[in-house]
C-alpha positions as CSV (number, residue, x, y, z in Angstrom):
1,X,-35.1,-29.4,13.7
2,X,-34.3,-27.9,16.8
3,X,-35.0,-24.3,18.5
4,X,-31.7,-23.1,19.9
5,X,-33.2,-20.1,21.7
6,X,-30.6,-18.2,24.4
7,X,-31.4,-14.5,23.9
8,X,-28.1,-14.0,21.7
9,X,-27.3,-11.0,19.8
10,X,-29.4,-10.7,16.6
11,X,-26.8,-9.0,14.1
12,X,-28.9,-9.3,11.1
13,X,-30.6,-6.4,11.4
14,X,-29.1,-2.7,11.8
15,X,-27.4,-2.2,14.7
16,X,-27.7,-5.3,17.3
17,X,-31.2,-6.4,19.4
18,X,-32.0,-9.7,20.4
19,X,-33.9,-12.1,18.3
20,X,-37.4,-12.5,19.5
21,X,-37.7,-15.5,18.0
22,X,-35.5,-18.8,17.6
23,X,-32.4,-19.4,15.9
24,X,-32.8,-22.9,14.2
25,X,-30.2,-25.6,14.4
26,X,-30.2,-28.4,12.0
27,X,-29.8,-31.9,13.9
28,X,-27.9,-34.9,11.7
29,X,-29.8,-35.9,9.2
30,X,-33.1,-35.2,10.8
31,X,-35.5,-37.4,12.0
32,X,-35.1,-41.3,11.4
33,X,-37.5,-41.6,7.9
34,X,-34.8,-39.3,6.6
35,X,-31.7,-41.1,8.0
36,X,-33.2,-44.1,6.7
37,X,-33.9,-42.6,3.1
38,X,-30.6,-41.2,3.2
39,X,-28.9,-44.8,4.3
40,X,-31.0,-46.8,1.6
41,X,-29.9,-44.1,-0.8
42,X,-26.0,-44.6,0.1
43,X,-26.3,-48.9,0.5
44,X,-28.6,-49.9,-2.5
45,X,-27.4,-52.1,-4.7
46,X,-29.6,-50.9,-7.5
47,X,-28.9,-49.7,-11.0
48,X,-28.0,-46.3,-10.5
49,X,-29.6,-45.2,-14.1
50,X,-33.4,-46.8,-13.0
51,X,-35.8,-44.1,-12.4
52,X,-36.0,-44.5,-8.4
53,X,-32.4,-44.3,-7.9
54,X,-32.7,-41.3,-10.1
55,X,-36.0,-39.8,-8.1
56,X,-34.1,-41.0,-4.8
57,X,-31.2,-39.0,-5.6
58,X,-33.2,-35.8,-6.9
59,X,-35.2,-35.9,-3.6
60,X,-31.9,-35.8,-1.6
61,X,-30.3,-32.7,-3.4
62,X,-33.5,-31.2,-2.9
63,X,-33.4,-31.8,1.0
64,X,-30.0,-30.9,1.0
65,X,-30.8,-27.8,-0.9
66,X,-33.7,-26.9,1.6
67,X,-31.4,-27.6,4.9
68,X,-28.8,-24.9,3.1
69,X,-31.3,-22.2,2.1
70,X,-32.9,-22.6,5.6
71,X,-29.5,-21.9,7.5
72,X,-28.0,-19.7,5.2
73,X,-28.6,-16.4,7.1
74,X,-27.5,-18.3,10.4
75,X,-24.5,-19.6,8.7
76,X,-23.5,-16.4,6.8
77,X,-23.5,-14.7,10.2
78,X,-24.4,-11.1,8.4
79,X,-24.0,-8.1,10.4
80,X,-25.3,-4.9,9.1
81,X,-23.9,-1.5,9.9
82,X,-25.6,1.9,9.8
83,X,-24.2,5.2,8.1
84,X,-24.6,8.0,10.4
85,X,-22.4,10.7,8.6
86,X,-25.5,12.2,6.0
87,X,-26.8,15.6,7.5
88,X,-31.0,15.8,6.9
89,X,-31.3,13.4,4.2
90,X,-34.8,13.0,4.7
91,X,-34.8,16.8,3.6
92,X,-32.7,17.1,1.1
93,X,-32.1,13.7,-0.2
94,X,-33.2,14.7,-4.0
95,X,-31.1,17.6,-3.5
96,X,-28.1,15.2,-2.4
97,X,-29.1,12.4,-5.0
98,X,-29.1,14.9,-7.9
99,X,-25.9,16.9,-7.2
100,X,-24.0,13.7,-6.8
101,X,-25.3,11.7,-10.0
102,X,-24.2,14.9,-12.1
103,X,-20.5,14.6,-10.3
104,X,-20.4,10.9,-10.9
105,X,-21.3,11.8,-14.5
106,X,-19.3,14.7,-15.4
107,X,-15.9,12.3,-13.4
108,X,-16.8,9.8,-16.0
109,X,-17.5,11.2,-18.9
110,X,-14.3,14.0,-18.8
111,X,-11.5,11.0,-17.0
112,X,-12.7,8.9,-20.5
113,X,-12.9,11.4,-22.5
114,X,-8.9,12.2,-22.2
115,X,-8.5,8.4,-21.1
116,X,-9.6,7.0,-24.9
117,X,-7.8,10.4,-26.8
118,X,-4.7,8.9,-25.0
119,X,-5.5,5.4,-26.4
120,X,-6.7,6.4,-30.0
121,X,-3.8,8.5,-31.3
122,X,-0.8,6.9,-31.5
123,X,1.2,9.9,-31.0
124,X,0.5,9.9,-27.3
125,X,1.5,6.3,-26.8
126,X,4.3,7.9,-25.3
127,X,5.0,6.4,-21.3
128,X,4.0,9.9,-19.7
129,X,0.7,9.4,-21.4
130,X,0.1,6.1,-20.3
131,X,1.1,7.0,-16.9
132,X,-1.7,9.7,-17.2
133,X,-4.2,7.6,-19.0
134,X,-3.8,4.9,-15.7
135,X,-4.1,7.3,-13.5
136,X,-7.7,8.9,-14.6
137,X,-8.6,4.9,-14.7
138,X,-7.8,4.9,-11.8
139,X,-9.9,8.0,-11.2
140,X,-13.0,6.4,-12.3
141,X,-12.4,3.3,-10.4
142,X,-12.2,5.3,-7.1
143,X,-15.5,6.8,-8.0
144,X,-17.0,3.8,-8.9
145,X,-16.3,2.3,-5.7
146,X,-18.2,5.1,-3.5
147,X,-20.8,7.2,-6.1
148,X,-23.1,4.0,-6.7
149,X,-23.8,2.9,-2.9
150,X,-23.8,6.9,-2.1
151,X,-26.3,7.3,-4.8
152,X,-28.5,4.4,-3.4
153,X,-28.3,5.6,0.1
154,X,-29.7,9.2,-0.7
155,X,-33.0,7.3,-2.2
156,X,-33.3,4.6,0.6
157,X,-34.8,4.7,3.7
158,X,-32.1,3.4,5.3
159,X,-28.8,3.7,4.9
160,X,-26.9,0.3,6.1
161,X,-24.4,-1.8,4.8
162,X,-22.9,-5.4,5.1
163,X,-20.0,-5.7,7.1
164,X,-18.3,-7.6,4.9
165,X,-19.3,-5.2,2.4
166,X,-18.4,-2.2,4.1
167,X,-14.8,-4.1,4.7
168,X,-14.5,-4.7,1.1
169,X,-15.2,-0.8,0.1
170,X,-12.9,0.3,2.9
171,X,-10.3,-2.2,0.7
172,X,-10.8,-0.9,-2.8
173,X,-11.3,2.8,-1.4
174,X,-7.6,2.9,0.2
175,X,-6.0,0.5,-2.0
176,X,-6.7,2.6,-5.2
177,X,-5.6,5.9,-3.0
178,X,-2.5,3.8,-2.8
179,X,-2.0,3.8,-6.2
180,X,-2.4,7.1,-7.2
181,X,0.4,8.2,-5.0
182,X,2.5,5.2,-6.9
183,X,1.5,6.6,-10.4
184,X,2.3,9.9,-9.4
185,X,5.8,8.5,-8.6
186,X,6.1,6.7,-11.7
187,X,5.3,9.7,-13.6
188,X,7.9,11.7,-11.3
189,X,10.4,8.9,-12.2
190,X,9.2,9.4,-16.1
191,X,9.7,13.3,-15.9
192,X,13.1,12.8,-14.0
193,X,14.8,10.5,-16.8
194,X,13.2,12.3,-19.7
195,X,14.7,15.9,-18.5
196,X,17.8,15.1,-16.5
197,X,19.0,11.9,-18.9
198,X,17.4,12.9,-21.6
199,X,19.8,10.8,-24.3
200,X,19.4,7.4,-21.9
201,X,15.3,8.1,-22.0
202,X,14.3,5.0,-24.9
203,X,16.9,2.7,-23.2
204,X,15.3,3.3,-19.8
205,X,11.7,3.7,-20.1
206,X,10.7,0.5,-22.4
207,X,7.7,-0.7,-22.9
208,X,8.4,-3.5,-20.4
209,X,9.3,-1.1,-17.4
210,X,6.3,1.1,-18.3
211,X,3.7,-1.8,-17.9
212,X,5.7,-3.4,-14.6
213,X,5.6,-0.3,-13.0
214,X,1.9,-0.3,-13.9
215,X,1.4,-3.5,-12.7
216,X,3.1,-2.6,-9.3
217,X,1.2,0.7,-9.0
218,X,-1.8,-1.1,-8.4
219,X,-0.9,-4.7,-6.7
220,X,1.7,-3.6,-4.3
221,X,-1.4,-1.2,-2.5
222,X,-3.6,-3.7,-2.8
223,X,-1.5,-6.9,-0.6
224,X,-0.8,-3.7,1.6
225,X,-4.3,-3.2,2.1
226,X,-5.1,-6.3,1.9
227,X,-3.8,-7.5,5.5
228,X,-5.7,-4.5,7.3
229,X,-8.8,-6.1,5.7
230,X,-7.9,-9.5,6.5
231,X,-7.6,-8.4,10.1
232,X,-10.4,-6.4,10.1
233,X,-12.8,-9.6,8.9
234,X,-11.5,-11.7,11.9
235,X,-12.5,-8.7,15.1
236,X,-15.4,-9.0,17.0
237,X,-17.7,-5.6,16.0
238,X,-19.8,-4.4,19.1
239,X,-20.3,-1.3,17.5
240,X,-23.4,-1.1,14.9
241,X,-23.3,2.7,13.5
242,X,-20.9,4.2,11.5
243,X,-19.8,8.0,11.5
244,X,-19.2,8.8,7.9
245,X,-21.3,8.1,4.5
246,X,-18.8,5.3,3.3
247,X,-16.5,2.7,4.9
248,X,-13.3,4.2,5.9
249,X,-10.7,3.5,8.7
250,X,-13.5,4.4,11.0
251,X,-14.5,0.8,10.8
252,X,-11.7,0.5,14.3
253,X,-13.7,2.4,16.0
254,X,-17.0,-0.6,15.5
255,X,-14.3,-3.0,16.6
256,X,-14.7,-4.7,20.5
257,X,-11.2,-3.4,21.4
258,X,-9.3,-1.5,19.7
259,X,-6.6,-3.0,18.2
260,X,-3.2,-1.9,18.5
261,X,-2.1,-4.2,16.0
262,X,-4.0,-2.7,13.2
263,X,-3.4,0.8,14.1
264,X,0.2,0.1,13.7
265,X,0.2,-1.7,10.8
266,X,-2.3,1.1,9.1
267,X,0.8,3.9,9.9
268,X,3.3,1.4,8.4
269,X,0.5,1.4,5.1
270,X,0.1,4.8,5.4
271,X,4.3,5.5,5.2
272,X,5.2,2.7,2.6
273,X,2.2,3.5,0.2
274,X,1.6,7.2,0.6
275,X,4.8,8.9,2.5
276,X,7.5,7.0,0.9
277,X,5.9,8.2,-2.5
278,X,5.6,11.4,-1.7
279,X,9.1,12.0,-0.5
280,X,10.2,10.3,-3.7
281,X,8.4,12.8,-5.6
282,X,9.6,15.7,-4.2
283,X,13.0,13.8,-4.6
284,X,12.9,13.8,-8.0
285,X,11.3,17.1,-8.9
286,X,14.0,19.3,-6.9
287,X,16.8,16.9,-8.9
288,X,14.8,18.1,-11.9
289,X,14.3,22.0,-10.9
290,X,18.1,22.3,-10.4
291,X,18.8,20.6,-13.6
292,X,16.2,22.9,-15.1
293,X,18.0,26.1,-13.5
294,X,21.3,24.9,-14.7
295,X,20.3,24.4,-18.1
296,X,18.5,26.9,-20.9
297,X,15.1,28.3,-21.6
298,X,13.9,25.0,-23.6
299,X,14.2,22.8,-20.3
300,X,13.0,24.7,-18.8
301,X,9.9,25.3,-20.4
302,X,10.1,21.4,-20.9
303,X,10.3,20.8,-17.0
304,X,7.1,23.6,-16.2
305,X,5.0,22.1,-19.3
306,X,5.4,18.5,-17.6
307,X,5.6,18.9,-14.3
308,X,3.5,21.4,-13.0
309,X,0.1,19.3,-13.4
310,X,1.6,16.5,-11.5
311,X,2.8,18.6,-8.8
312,X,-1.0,20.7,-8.9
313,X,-2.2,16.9,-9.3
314,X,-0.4,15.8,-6.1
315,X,-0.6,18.8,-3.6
316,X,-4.3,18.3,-4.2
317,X,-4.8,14.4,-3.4
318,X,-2.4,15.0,-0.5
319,X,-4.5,17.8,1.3
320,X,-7.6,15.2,0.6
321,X,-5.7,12.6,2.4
322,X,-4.7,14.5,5.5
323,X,-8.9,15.4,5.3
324,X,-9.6,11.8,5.2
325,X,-6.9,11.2,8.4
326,X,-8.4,14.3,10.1
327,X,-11.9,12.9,9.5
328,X,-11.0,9.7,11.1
329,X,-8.5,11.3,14.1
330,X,-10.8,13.5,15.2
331,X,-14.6,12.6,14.0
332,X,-16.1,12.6,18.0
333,X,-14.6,16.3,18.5
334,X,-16.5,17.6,14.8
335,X,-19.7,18.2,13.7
336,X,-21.2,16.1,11.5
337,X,-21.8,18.9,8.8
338,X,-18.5,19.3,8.8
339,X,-17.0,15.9,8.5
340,X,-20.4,15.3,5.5
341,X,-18.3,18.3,3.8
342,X,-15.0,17.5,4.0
343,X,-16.1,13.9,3.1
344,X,-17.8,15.3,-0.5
345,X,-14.6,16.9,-0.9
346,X,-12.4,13.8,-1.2
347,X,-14.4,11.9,-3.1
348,X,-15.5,14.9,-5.2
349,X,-12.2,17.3,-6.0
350,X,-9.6,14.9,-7.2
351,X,-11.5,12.7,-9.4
352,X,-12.8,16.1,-11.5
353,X,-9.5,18.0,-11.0
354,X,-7.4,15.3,-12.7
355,X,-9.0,15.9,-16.2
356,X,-9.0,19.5,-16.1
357,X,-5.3,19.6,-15.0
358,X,-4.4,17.1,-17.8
359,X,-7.1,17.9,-20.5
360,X,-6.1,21.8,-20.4
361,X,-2.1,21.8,-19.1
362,X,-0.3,19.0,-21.2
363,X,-0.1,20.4,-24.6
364,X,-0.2,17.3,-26.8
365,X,-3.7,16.2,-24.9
366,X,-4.8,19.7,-25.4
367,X,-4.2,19.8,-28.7
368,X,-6.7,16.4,-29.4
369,X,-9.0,17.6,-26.9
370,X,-9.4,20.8,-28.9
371,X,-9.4,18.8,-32.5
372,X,-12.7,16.9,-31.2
373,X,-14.5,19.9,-29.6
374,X,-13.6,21.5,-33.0
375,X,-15.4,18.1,-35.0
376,X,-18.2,18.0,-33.0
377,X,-19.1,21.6,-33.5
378,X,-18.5,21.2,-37.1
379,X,-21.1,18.2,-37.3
């Protein structure tokens, strides 16, 4: 072994320093009783199944294993970033901790409760169902990637994260955003056959273009998404404290230099899996209000049953999303109270509102919903 000692960054700990000690470099196989073990090892002409052989070759993998564990943290390269975004937490962290494990509780239990009535009754194995039963999944999933490191971070002295970690939430986080504008389309496209071709609607929506369009909801965001976090995993970070509570497209402003590439590439993301979406919906739902106004009172009543959760469901996860943008655009010009806000809100709002809307507007799920709160009081 070998100091290598040259004052270089330190990026193992939270935010970067220079390492008072020494970094350790492993020389080829060590000194020469070890190249010599290793050689004898390697040229022996031995049995391989008699007991030194055996020993010999245990001894090895245990050097080898040694020499890995020793320069795994210098070969992993970890950087650690810090979340600045929580206002007082050392005040009020049991406050924050408790407020936000009832949420994550409450999203849950009320996205599963509507998620399995969909599943159990047959009767609402229908493709707008499904459509809604993958998009509270999807709910839950969402949660799931923030609530658990939020949760940790309230009770820890420190709130930090891996790079690569923090890369990986900002991935999942925007990915599954992605795809509940593309289920909300889906369902548009659902709504649009089923009311304005109404006779064509088993031909159209089969089972096998229910589940591709599924399938497509949720890998077409993710390769999208994918690239920005590819690109993201290859900059240089110079930048060691984050200005939010999770990762986020924030993570450009850690980044060396800015990169034009990826800003680009985000607004072509943020048009393709978010913009194009929405204009489709709005596409489809004017085609289906003047087919509604054209026809009698039983579309019509059809069209508002149907389609007013998903537009209540969308206005809402689109004025979250221009939040999230605002957050990013302009977090050096806001306080942090506000930004902390506006970033409980996101995660918070949509997640809880999708049951309600669903659970109390959509008659058939309704109508379950109210059968089990009727059996359980009965028990």
């Amino acid at each position: 072994m070998s100091p290598d000692c040259e004052g270089q960054p330190f990026i193992g700990q939270s935010g970067p320093g220079v390492l008072a000690g020494c970094s350790w470099s492993l020389e080829v196989c060590g000194s020469d009783r070890e190249r010599g073990f290793i050689l004898d090892l390697f040229t022996n002409k031995e049995d391989v199944s008699s007991p030194t052989h055996c020993f010999k070759a245990i001894s090895l993998s245990h050097f080898f294993i040694s020499v890995f564990v020793t320069t795994l943290p210098t070969a992993m390269n970890v950087t650690y970033i810090t979340l600045d975004g929580h206002v007082e937490i050392e005040k009020y962290r049991y406050v924050y901790f408790i407020f936000m494990f009832t949420s994550y509780v409450l999203i849950l239990s009320s996205n599963s409760t509507v998620f399995c009535l969909i599943v159990i009754h047959r009767n609402l194995h229908e493709p707008m169902y499904v459509f809604i039963a993958a998009l509270l999944m999807n709910s839950m999933l969402f949660s799931t990637v923030v609530y658990p490191k939020l949760l940790i971070d309230f009770i820890s002295e420190k709130q930090i994260i891996t790079y690569e970690a923090c890369i990986f939430q900002g991935f999942l986080f925007y990915s599954l955003s992605g795809s509940e504008f593309l289920l909300l389309a889906a369902m548009a496209y659902d709504r649009y056959v089923s009311i304005c071709k109404p006779l064509q609607y088993p031909t159209i929506m089969r089972k096998r273009k229910v589940t591709v369009l599924l399938v497509l909801s949720w890998f077409v965001p993710a390769c999208h998404v994918a690239v920005t976090t590819v690109l993201f995993a290859h900059s240089n970070v110079c930048s060691f404290t984050l200005k939010g509570i999770f990762c986020n497209n924030s993570v450009n402003y850690l980044l060396c230099v800015a990169s034009k590439a990826i800003v680009i590439y985000c607004v072509v993301v943020l048009f393709n899996i978010s913009l194009l979406p929405m204009f489709f919906i709005l596409f489809t739902y004017t085609m289906i209000l003047i087919v509604a106004c054209r026809s009698g009172g039983d579309v019509k009543k059809k069209a508002a049953q149907t389609c007013l959760p998903h537009l209540l469901v969308l206005i809402n996860y689109s004025c979250l999303l221009t939040c999230d943008m605002i957050i990013i655009r302009l977090q050096s010009d806001t306080s942090t109270t506000l930004r902390f806000i506006m970033t409980l809100q996101i995660i918070m709002y949509n997640p809880l509102f999708n049951p309600v809307i669903y659970g109390l507007k959509v008659g058939e799920i309704y109508k379950q919903l109210k059968r089990l709160l009727c059996h359980t009081r009965g028990k």
